[in-house]
Each structure stands twice: as C-alpha cells, then as structure tokens.
C-alpha positions as CSV (number, residue, x, y, z in Angstrom):
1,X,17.5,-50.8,-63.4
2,X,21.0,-50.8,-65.0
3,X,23.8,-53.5,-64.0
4,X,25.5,-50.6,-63.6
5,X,23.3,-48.5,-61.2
6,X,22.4,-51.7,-59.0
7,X,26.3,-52.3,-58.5
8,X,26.5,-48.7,-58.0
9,X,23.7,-49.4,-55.2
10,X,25.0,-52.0,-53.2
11,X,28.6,-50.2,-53.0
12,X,26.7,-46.8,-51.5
13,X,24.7,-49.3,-48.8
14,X,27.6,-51.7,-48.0
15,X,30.4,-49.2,-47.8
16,X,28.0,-46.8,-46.3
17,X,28.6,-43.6,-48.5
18,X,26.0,-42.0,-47.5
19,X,27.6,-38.6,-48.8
20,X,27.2,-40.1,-52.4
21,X,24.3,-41.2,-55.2
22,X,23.9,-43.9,-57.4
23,X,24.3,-41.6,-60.4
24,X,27.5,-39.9,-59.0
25,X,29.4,-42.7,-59.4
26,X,31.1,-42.3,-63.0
27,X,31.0,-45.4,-65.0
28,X,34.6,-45.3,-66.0
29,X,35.3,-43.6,-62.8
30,X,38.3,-45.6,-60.9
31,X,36.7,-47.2,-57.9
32,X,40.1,-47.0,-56.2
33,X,42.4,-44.3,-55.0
34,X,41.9,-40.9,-57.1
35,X,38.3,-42.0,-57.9
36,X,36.0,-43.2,-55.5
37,X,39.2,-43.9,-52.8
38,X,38.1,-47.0,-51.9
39,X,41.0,-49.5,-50.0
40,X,41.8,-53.0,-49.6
41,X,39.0,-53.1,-46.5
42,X,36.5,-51.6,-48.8
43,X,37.3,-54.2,-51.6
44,X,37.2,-57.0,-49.4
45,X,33.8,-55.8,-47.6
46,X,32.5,-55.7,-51.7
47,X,33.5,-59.1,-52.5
48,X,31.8,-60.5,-49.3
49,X,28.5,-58.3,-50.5
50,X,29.3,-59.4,-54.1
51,X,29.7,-63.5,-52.8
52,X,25.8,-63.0,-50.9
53,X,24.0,-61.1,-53.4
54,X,25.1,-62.7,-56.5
55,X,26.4,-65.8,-55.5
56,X,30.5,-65.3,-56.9
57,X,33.2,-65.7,-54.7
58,X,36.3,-63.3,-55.4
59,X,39.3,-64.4,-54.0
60,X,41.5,-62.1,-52.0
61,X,44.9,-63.4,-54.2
62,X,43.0,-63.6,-57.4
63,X,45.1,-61.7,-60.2
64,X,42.5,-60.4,-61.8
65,X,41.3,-58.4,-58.9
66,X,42.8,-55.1,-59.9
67,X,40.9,-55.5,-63.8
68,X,37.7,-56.2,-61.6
69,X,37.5,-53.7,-59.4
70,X,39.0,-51.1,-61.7
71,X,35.7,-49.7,-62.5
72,X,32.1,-49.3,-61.8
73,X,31.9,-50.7,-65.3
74,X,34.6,-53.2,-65.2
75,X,32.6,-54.6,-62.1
76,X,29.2,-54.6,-63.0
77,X,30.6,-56.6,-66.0
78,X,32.2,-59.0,-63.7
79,X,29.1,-59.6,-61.6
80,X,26.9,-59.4,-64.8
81,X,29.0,-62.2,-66.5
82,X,29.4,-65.0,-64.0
83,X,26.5,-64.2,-61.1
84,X,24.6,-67.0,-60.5
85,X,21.4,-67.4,-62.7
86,X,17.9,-65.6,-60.4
C-alpha cells in the first residue's frame, strides 16, 4: 500500500468520511477548503491521529502547517519523512 493511500486511509476513518474512498482523494487535491473542506477541528483531530499512529507531533502554531497539510501528497510526504522508524 501507497504512503499515499494509507494517509488517505486514516483521514476517511478519523474524520469519519464515510461518504468518500481512499482513491477519491486526489493526490494534489487541497485537503482544505475547495478540496476536501476540511477545518482547523479536522486538522487538529489529524495531527492527534498523525502523533499515535506515526509517532510525530505537529504543533498547532507550527508555520509550516499550511505546506503540510496542503495536500494528500504534501502530507503523506511529511509523515513519510520524519515518522518514527516500525
């Protein structure tokens, strides 16, 4: 499985999109407003998922917050980059 479709994965099961697939989620897509239309509460519910799953904390007044969760991409990349080793 793809970085990309297990991100894809954990955002449909914690955010509880039922409504949406895996595979519907556009790579490049924007996560937030016009894209998926996730919010703040969303994002924060992801980094706590994010923080158990993979073992990285994202903080709330991190600047680089808007680059991470731009994408579906630009996440898995995050989380693919500096998870903590299985």
């Amino acid at each position: 499985m793809s970085i990309e479709n297990e991100v894809a994965e954990m955002i449909i099961e914690v955010l509880n999109l039922e409504d949406i697939k895996a595979d519907e989620i556009g790579v490049d897509e924007p996560l937030f407003g016009e894209g998926l239309g996730l919010d703040s509460i969303d994002a924060l519910e992801l980094s706590l998922a994010i923080g158990q799953r993979y073992g990285l904390q994202i903080m709330a007044n991190d600047a680089d917050n808007q680059q991470i969760f731009a994408t579906l991409r630009s996440l898995s990349e995050y989380i693919d980059t500096n998870r903590s080793p299985a």
